[in-house]
PyMOL Python script that loads the backbone (N, CA, C, O; Angstrom):
from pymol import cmd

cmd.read_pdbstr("""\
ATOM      1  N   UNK A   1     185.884 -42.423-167.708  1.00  0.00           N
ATOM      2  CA  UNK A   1     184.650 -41.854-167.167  1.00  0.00           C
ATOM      3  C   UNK A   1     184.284 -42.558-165.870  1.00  0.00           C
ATOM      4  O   UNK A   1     184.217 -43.776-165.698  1.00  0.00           O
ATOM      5  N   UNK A   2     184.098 -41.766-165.144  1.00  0.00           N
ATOM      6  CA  UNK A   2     183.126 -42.260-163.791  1.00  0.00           C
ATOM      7  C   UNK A   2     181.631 -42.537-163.753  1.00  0.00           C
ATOM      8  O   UNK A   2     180.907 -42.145-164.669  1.00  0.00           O
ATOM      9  N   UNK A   3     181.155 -43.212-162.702  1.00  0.00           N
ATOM     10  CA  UNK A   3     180.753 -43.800-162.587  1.00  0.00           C
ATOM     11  C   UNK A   3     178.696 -42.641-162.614  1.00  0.00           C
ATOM     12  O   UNK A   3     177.523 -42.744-162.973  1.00  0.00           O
ATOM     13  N   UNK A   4     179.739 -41.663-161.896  1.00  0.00           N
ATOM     14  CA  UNK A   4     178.844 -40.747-161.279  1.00  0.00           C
ATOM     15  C   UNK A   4     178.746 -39.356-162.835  1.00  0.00           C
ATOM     16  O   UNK A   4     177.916 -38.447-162.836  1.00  0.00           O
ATOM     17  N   UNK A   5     179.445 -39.499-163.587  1.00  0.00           N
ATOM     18  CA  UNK A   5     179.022 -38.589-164.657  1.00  0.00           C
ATOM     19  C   UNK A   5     178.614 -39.427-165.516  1.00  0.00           C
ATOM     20  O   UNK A   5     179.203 -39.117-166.551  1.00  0.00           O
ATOM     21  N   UNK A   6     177.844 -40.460-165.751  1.00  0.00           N
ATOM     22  CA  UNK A   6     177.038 -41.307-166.520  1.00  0.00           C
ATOM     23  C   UNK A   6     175.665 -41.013-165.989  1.00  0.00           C
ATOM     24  O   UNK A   6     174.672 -40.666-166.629  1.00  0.00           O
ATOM     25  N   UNK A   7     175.808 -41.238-164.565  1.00  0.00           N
ATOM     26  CA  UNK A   7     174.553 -41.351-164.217  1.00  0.00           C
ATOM     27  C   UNK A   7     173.725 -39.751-163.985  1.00  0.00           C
ATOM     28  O   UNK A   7     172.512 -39.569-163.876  1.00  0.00           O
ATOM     29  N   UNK A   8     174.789 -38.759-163.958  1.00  0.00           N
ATOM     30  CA  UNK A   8     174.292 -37.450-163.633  1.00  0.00           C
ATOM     31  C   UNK A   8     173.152 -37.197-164.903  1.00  0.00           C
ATOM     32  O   UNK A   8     172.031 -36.819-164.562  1.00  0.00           O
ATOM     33  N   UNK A   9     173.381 -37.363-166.065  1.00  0.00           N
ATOM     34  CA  UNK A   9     172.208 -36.530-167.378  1.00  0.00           C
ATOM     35  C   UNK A   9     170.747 -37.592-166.462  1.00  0.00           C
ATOM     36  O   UNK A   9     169.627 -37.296-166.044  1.00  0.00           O
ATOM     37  N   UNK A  10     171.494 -38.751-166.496  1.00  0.00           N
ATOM     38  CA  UNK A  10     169.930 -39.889-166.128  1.00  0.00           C
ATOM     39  C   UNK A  10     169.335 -38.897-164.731  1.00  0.00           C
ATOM     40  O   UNK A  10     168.237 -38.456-165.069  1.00  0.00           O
ATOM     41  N   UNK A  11     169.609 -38.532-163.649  1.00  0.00           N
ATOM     42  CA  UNK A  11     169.055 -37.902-163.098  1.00  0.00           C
ATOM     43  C   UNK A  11     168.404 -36.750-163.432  1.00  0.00           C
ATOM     44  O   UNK A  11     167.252 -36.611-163.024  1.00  0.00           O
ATOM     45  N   UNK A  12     169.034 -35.691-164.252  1.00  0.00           N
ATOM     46  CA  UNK A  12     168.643 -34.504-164.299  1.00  0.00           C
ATOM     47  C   UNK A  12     167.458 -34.746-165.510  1.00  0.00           C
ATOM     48  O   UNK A  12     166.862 -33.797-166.020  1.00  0.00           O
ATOM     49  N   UNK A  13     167.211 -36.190-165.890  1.00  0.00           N
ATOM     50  CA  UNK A  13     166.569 -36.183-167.327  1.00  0.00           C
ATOM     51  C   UNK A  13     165.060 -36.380-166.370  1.00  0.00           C
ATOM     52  O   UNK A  13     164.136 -35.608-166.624  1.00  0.00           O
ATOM     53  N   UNK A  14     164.860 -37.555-165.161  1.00  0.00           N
ATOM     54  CA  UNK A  14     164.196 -37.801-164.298  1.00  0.00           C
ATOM     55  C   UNK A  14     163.914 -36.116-163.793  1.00  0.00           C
ATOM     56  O   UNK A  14     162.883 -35.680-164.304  1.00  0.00           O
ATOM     57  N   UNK A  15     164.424 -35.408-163.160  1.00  0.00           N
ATOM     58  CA  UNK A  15     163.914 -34.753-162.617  1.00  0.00           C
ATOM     59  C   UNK A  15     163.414 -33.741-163.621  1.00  0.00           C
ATOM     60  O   UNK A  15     162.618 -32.948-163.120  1.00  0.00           O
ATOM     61  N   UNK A  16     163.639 -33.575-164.760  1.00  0.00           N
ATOM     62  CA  UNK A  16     163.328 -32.561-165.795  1.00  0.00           C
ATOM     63  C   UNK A  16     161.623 -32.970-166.396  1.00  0.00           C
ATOM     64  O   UNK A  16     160.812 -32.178-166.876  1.00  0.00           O
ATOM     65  N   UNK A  17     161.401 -34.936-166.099  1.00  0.00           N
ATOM     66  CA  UNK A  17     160.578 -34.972-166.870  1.00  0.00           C
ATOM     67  C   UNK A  17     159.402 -35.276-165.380  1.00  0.00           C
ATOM     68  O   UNK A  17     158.222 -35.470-165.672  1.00  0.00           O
ATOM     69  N   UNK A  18     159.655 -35.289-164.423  1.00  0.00           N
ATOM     70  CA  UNK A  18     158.819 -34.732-162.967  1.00  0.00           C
ATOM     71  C   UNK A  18     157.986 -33.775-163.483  1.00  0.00           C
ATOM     72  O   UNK A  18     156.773 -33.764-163.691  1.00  0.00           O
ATOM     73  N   UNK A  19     159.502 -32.383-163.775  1.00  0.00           N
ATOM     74  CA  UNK A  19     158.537 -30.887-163.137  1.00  0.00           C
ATOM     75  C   UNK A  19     157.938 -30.629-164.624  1.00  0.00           C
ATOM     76  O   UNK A  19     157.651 -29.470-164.922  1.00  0.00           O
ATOM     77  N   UNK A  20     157.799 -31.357-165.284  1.00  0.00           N
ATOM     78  CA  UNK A  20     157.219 -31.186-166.831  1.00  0.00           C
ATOM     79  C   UNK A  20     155.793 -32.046-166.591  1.00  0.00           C
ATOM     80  O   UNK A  20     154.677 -31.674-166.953  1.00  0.00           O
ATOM     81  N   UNK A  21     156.001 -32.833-166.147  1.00  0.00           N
ATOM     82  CA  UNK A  21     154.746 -34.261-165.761  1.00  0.00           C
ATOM     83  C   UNK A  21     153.770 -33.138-164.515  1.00  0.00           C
ATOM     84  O   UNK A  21     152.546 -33.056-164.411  1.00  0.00           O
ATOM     85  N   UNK A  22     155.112 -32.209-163.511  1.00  0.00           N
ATOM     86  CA  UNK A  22     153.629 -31.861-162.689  1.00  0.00           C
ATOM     87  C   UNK A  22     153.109 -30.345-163.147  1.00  0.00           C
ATOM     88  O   UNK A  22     151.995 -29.984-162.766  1.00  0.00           O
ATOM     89  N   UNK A  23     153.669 -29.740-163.710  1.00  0.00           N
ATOM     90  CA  UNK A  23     152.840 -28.900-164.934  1.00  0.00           C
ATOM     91  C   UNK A  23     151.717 -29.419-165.213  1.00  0.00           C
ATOM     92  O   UNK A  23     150.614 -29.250-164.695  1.00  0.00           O
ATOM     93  N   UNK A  24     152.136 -30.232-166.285  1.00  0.00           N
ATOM     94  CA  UNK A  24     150.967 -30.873-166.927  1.00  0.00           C
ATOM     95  C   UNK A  24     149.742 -31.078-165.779  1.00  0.00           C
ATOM     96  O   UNK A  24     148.545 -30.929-166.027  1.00  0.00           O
ATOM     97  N   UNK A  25     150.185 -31.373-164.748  1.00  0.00           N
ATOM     98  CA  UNK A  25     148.874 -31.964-163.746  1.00  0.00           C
ATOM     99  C   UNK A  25     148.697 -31.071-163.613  1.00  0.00           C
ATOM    100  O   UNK A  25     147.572 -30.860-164.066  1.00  0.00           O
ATOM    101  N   UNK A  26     149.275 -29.857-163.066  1.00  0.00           N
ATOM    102  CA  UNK A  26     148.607 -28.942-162.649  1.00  0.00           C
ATOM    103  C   UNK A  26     147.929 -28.047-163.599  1.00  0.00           C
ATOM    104  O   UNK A  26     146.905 -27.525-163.160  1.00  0.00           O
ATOM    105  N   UNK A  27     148.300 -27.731-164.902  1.00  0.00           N
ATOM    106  CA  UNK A  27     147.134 -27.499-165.968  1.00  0.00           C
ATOM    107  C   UNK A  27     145.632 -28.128-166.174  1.00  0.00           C
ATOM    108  O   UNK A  27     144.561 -27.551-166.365  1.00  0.00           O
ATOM    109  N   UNK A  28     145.930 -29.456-166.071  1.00  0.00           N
ATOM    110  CA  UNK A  28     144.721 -29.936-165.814  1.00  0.00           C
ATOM    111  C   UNK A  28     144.063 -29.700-165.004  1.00  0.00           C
ATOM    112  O   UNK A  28     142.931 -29.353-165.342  1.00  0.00           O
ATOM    113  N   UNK A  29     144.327 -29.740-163.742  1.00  0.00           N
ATOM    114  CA  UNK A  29     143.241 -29.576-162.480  1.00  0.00           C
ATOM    115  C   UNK A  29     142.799 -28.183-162.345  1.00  0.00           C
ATOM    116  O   UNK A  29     141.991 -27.783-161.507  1.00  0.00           O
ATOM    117  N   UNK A  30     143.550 -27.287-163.476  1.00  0.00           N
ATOM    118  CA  UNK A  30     143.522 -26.067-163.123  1.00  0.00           C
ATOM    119  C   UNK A  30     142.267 -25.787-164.176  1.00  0.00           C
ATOM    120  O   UNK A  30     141.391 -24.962-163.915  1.00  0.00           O
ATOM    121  N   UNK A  31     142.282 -26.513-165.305  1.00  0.00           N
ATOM    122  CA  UNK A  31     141.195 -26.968-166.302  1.00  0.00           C
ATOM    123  C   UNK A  31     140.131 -27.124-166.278  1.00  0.00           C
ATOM    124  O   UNK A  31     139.241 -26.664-166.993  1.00  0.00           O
ATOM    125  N   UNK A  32     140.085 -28.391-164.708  1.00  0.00           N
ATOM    126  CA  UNK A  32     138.979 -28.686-164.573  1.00  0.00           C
ATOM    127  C   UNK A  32     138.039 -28.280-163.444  1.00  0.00           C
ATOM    128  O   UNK A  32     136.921 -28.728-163.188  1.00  0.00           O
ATOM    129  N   UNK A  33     139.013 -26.965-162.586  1.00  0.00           N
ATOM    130  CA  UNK A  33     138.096 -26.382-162.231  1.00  0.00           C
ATOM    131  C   UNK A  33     137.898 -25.151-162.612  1.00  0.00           C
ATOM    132  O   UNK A  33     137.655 -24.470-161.615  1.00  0.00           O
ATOM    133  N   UNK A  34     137.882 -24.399-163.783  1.00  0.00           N
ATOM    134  CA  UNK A  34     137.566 -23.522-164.861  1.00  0.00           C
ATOM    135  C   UNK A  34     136.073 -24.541-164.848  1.00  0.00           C
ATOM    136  O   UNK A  34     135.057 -24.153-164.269  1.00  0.00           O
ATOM    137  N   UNK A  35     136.127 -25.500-165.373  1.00  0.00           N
ATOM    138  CA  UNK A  35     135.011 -26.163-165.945  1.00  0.00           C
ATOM    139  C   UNK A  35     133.999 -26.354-165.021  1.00  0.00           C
ATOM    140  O   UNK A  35     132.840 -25.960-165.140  1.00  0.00           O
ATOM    141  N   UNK A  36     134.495 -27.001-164.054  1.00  0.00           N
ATOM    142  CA  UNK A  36     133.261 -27.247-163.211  1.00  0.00           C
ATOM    143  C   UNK A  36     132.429 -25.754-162.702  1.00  0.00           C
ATOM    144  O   UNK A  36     131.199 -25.709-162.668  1.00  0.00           O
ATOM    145  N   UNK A  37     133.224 -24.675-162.358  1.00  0.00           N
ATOM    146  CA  UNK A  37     132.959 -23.058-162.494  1.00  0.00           C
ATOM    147  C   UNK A  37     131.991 -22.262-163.385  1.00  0.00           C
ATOM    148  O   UNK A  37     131.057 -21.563-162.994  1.00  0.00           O
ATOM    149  N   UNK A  38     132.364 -22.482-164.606  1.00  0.00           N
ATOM    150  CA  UNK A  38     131.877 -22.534-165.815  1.00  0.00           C
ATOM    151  C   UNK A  38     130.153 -23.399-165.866  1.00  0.00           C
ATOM    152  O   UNK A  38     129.078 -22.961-166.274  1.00  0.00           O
ATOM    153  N   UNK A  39     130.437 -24.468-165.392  1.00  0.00           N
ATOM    154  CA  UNK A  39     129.085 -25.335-165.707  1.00  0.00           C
ATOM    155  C   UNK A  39     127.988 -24.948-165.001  1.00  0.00           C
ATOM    156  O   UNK A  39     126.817 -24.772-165.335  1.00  0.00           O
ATOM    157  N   UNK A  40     128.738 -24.814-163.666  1.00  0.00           N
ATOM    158  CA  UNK A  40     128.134 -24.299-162.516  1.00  0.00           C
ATOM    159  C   UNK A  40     127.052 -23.292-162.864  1.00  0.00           C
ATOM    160  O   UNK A  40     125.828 -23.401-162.935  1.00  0.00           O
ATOM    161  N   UNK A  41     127.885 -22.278-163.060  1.00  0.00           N
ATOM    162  CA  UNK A  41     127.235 -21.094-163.256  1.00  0.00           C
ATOM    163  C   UNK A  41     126.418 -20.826-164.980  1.00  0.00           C
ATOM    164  O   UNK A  41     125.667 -19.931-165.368  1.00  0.00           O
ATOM    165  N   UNK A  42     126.898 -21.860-165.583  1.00  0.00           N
ATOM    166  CA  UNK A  42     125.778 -21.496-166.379  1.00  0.00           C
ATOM    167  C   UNK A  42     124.273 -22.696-166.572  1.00  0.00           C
ATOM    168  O   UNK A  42     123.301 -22.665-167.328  1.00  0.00           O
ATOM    169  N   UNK A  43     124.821 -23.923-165.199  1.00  0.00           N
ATOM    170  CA  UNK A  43     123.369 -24.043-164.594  1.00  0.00           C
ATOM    171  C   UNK A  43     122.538 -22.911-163.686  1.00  0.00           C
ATOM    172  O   UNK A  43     121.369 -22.610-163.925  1.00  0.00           O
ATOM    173  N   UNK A  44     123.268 -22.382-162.696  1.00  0.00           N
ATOM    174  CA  UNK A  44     122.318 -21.027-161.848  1.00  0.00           C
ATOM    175  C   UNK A  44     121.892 -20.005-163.047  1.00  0.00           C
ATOM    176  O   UNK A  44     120.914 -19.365-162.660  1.00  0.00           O
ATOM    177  N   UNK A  45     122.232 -19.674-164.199  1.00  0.00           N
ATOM    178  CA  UNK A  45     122.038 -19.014-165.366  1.00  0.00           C
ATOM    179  C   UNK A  45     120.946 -19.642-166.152  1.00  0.00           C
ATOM    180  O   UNK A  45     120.204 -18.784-166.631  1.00  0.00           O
ATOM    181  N   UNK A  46     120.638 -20.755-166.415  1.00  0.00           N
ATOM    182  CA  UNK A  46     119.655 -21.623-166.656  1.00  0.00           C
ATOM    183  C   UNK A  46     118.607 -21.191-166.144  1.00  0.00           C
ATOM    184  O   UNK A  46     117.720 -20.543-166.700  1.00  0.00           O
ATOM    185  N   UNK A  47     118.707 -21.740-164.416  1.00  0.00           N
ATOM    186  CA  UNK A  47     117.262 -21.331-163.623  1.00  0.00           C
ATOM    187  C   UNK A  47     117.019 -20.399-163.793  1.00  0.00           C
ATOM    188  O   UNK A  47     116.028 -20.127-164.471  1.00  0.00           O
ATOM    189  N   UNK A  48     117.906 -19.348-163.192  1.00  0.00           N
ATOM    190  CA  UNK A  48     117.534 -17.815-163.483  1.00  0.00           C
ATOM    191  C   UNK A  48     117.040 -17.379-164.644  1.00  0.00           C
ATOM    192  O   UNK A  48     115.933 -16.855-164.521  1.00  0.00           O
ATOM    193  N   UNK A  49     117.622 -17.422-166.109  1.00  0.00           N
ATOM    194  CA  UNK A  49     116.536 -17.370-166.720  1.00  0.00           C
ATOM    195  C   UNK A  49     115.273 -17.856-166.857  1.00  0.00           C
ATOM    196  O   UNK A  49     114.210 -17.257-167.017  1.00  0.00           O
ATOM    197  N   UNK A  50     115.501 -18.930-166.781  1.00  0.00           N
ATOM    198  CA  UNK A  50     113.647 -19.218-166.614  1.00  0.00           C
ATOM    199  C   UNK A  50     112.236 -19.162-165.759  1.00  0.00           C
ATOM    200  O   UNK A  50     111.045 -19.414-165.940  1.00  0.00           O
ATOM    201  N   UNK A  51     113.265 -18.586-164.522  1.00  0.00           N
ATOM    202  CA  UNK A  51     112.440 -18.133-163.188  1.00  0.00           C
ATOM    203  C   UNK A  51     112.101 -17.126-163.210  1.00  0.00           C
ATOM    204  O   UNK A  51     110.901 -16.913-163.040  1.00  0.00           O
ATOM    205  N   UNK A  52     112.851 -16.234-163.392  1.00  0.00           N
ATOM    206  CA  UNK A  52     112.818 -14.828-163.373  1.00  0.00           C
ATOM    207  C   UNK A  52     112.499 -13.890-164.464  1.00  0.00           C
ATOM    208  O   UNK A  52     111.769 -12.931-164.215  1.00  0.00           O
ATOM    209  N   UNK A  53     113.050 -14.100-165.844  1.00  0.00           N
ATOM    210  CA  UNK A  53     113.106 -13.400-166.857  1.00  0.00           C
ATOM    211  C   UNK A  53     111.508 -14.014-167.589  1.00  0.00           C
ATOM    212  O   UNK A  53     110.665 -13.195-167.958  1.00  0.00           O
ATOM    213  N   UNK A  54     111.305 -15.302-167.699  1.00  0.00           N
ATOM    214  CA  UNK A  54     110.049 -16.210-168.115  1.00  0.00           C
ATOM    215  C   UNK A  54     108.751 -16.568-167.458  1.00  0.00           C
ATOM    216  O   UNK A  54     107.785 -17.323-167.570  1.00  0.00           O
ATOM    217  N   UNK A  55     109.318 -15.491-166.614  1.00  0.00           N
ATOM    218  CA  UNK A  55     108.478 -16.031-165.273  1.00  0.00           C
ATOM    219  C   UNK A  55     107.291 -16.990-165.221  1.00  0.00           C
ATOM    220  O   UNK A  55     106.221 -16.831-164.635  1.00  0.00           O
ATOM    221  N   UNK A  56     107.632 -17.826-165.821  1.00  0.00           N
ATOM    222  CA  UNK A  56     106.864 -19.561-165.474  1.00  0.00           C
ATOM    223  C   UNK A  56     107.089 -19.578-164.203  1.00  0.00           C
ATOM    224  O   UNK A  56     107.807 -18.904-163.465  1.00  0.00           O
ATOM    225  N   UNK A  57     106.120 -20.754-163.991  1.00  0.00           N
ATOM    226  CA  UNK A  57     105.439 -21.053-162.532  1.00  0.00           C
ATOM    227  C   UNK A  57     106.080 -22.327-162.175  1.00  0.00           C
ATOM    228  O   UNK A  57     105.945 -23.180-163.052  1.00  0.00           O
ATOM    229  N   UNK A  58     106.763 -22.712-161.102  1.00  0.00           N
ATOM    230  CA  UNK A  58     107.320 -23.799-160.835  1.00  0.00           C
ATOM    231  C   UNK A  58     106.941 -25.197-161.208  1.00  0.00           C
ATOM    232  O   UNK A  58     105.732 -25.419-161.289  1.00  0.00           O
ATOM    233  N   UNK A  59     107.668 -26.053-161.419  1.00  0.00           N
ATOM    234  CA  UNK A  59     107.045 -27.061-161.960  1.00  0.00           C
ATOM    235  C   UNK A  59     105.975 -27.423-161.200  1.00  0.00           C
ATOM    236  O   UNK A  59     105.841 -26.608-160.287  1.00  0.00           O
ATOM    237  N   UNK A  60     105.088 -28.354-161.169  1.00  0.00           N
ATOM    238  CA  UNK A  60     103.836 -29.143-160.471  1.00  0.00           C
ATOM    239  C   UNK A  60     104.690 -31.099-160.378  1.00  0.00           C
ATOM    240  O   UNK A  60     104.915 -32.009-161.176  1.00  0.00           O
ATOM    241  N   UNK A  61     104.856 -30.869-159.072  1.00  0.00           N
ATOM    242  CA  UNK A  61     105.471 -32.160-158.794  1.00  0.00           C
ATOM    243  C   UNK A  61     104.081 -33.273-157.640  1.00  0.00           C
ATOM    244  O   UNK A  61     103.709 -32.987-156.502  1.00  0.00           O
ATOM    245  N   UNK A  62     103.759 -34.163-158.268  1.00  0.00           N
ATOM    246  CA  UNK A  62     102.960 -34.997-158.016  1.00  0.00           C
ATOM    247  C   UNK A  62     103.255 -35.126-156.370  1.00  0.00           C
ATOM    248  O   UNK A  62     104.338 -34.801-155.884  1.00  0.00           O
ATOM    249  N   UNK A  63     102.157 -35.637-155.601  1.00  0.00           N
ATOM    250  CA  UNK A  63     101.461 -35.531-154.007  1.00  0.00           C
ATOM    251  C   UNK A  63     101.731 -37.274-154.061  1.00  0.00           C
ATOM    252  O   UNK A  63     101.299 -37.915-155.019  1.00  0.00           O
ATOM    253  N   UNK A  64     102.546 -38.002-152.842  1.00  0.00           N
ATOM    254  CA  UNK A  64     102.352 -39.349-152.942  1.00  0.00           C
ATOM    255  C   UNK A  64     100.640 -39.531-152.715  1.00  0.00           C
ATOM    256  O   UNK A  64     100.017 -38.673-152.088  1.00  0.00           O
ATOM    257  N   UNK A  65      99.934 -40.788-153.317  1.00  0.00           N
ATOM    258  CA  UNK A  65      98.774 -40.301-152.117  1.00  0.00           C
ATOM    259  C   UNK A  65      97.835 -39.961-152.616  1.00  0.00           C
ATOM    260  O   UNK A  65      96.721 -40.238-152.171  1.00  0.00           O
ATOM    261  N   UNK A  66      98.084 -39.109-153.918  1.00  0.00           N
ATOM    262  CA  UNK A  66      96.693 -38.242-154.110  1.00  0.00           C
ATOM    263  C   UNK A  66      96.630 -38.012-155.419  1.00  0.00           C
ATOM    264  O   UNK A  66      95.688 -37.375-155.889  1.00  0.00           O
TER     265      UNK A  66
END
""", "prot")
cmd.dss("prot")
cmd.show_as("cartoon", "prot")
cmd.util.cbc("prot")
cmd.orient("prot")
């Protein structure tokens, strides 16, 4: 055996466990902006209900001063 068909599986095992490793990343990031999307909008969903549909009166935020 040579030198170079020993080392060939060790490469292809490296590069197999790369494009598996950047999957994985890229599921995640793909995850976490689902989520941040998601949160987002069901904070503007929040206000909106309670502005609009409840129609309460904005909060009363204190005057320095007075």
């Amino acid at each position: 055996m040579s030198q170079q068909t020993v080392d060939e599986p060790a490469k292809d095992d490296c590069i197999a466990t790369f494009d598996r490793q950047q999957k994985v990343l890229s599921m995640y990031t793909d995850n976490a902006k689902t989520y941040i999307q998601v949160s987002g909008a069901a904070l503007a969903l929040t206000l909106t209900f309670t502005d609009k549909i409840l129609h309460l009166p904005p909060p009363k935020t204190s005057q320095p001063g007075g």
